[in-house]
DSSP file (Angstrom, degrees, kcal/mol; ACC not computed):
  #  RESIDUE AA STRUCTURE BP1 BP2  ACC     N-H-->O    O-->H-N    N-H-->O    O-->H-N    TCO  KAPPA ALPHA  PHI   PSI    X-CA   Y-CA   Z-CA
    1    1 A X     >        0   0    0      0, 0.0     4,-1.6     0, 0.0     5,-0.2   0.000 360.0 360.0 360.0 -34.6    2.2   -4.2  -15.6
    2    2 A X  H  >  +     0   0    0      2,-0.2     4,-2.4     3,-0.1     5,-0.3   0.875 360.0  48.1 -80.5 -21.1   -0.7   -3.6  -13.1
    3    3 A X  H  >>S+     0   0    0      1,-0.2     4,-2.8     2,-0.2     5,-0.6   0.977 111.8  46.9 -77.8 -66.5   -3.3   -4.3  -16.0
    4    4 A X  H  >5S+     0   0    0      1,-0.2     4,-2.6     2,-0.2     5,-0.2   0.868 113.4  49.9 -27.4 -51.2   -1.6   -7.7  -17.3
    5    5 A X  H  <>S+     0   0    0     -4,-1.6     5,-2.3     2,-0.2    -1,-0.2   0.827 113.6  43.2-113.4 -34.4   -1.4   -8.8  -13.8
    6    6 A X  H ><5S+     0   0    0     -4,-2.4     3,-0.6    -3,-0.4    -1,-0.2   0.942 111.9  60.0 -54.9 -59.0   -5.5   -7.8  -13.2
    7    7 A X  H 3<5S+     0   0    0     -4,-2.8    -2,-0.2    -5,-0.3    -3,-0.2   0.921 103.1  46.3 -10.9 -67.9   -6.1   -9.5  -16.6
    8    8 A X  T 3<<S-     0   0    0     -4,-2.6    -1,-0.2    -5,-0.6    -2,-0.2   0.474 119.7-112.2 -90.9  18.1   -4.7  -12.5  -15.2
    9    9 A X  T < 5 +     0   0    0     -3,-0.6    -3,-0.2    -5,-0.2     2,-0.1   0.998  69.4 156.4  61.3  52.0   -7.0  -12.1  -11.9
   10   10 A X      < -     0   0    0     -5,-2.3     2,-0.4    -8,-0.1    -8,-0.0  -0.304  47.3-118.3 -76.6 176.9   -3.2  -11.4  -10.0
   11   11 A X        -     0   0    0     -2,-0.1     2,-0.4    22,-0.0    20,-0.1  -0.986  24.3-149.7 -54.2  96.8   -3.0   -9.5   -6.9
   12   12 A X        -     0   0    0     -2,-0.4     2,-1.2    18,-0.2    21,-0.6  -0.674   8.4-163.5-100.5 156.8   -1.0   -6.6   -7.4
   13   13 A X  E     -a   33   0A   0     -2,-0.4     2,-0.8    19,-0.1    21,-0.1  -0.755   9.0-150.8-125.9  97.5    1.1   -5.4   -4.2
   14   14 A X  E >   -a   34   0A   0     19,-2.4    21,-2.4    -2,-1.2     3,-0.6  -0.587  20.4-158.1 -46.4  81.0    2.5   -1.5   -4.5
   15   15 A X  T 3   +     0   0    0     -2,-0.8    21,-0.1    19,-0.2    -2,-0.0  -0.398  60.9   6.8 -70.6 151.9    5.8   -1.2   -2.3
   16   16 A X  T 3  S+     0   0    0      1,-0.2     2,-1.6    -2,-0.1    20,-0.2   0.661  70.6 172.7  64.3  20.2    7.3    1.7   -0.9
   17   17 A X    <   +     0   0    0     18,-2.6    21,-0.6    -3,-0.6    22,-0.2  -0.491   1.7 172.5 -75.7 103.5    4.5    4.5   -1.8
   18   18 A X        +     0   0    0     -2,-1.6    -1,-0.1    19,-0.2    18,-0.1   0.732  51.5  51.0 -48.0 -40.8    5.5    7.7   -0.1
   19   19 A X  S    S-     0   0    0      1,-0.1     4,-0.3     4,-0.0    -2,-0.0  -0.039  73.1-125.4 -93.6-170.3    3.1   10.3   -1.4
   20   20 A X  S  > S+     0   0    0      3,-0.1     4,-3.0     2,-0.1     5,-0.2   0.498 116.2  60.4-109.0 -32.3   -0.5   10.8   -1.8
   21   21 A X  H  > S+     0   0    0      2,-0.2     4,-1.4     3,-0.1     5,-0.1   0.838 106.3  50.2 -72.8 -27.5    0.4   11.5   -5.7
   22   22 A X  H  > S+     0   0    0      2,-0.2     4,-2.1     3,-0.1     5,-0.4   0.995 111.6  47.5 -45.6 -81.3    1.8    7.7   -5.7
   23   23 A X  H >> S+     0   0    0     -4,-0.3     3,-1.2     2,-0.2     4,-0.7   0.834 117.5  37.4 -42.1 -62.5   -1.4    6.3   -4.1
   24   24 A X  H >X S+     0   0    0     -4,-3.0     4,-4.5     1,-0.3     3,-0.9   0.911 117.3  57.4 -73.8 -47.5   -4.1    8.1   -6.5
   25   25 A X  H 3< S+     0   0    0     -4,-1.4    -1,-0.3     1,-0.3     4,-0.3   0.841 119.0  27.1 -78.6 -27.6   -1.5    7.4   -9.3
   26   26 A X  H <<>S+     0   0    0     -4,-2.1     5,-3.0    -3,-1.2    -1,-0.3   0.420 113.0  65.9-108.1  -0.8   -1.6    3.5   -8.6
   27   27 A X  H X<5S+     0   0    0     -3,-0.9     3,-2.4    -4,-0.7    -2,-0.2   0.921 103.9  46.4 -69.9 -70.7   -5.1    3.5   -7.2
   28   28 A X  T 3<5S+     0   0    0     -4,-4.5    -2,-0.2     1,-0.3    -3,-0.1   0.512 110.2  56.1 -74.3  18.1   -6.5    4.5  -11.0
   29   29 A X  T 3 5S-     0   0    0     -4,-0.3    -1,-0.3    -5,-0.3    -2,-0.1   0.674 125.4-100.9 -74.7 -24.8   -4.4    2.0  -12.5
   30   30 A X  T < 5S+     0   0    0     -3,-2.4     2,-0.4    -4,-0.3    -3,-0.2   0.706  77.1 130.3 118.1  11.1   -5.8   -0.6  -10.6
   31   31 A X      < +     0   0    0     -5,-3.0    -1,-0.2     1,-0.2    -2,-0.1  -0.897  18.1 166.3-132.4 143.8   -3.9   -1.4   -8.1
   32   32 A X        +     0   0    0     -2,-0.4     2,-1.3   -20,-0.1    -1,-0.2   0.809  62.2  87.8-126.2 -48.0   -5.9   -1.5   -4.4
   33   33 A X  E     +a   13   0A   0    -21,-0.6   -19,-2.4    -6,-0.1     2,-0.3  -0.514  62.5 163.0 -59.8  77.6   -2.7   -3.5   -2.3
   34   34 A X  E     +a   14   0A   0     -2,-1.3     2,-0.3   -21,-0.1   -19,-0.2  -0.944  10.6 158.7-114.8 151.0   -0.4   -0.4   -1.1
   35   35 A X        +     0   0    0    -21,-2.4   -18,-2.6    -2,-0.3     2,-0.4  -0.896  21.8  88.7-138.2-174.7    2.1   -0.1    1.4
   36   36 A X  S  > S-     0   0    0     -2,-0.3     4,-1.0   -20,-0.2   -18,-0.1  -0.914  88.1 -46.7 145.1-158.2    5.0    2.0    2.3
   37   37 A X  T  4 S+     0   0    0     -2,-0.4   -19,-0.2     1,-0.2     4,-0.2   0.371 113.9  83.1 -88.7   0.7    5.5    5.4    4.6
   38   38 A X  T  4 S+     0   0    0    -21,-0.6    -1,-0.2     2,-0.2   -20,-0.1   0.931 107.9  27.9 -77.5 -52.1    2.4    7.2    3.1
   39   39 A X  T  4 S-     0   0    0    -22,-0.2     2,-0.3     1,-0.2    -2,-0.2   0.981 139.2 -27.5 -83.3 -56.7    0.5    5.1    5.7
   40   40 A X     <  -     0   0    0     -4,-1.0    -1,-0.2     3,-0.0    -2,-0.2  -0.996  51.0-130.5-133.2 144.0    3.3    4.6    8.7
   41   41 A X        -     0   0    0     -2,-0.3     2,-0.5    -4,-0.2    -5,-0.1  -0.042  56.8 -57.7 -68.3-161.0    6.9    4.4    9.1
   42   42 A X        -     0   0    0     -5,-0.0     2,-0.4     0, 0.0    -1,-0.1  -0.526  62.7-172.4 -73.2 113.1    8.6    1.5   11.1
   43   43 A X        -     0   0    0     -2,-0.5     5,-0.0    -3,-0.1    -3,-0.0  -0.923  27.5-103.0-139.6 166.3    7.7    1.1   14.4
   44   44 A X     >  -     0   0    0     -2,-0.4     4,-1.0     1,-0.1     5,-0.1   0.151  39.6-113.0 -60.0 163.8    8.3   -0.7   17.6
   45   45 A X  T  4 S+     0   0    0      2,-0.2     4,-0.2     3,-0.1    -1,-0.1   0.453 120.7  64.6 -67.2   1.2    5.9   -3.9   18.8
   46   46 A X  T >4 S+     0   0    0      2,-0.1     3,-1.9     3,-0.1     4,-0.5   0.892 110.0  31.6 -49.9 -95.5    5.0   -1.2   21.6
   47   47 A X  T >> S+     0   0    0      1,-0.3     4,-2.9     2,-0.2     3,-0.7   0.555 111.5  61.0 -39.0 -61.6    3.6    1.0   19.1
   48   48 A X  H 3X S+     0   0    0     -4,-1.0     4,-1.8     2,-0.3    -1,-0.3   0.800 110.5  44.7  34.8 -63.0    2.4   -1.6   17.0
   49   49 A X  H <> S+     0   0    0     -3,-1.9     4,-0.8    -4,-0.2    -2,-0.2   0.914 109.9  52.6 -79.9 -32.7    0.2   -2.7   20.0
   50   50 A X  H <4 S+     0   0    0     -3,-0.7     4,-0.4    -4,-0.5    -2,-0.3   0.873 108.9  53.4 -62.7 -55.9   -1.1    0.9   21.1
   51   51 A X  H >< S+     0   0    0     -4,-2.9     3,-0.8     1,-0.2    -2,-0.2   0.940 108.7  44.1 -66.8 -26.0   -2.2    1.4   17.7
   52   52 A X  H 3< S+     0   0    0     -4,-1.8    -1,-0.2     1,-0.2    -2,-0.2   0.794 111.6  57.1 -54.2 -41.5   -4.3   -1.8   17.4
   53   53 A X  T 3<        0   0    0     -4,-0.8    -1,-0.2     1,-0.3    -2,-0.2   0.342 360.0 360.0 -80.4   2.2   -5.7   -1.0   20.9
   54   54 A X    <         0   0    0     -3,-0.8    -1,-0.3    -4,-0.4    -2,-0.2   0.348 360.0 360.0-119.6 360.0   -7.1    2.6   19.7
């Protein structure tokens, strides 16, 4: 799917990646748009704003 969707000069957008073996594993496919709990969980606009600030 991520190669069709490169093919057609898509965006593809990785939800939910937990792992590091997730990321590397959708990285060499081709796909560069990840999100999920590998980078942060869910957090407050506190937190949100302290990390921005750093």
């Amino acid at each position: 799917i991520i190669a069709i969707a490169n093919s057609l000069h898509y965006s593809v957008v990785a939800e939910g990646v937990e792992t590091k073996a997730q990321l590397d594993c959708l990285e060499e496919h081709g796909c560069h748009i990840i999100q999920g709990f590998y980078y942060y969980k869910p957090m407050s606009a506190d937190e949100i704003m302290i990390l921005l600030d750093a």
